[in-house]
Phi, psi and omega in degrees: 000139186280125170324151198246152184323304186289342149305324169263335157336259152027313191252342192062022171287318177255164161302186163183162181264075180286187195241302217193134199200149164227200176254359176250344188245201152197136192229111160216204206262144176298081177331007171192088180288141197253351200217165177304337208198113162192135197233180173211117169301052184266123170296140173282004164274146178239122132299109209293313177223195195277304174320336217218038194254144199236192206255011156300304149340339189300330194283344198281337179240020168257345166296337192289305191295297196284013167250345176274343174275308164289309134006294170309287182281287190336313211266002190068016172230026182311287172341285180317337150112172188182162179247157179253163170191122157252161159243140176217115202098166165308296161314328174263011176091039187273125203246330190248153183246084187195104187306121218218134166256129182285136154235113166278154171174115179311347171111175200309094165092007158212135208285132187313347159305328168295354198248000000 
């Protein structure tokens, strides 16, 4: 089976606009952005969805929340406020199948309610 995108994102096979990179995360910019600031948040292990996350995961996505919070402050706009978002499944608007947290944020100093 061929690697799904943010894996090669991930390998640096394909480009990508990173942000932010550790040795458990990647953080870069979303390519059809929903919001003035939408960043996307991936473990480099891969998991296809929040289904399929088992209870070995847990620290692995709590680590995931508290690396979308730094993210958040390195990029400047924490103060201003910013949204967290998973999709999960099709239906619920999961489009690559790999668990990924959107950080939304309207941007320096205007709240993402505004936009």
């Amino acid at each position: 089976m061929e690697e799904c995108i943010f894996c090669q994102i991930i390998k640096k096979a394909v480009p990508g606009d990173i942000v932010y990179e550790d040795d458990r995360f990647l953080a870069f910019k979303d390519i059809h952005p929903k919001a003035p600031i939408h960043l996307l948040v991936v473990p480099r292990e891969h998991i296809s969805s929040i289904n399929d996350l088992q209870e070995k995961d847990e620290g692995l996505m709590g680590a995931l929340i508290l690396t979308a919070k730094k993210v958040a402050a390195k990029e400047g706009f924490s103060d201003s406020g910013y949204k967290l978002l998973f999709n999960v499944g099709r239906g619920g608007g999961q489009l690559i199948d790999h668990i990924h947290l959107h950080i939304l944020s309207g941007g320096y100093g205007r709240p993402i309610s505004e936009i």
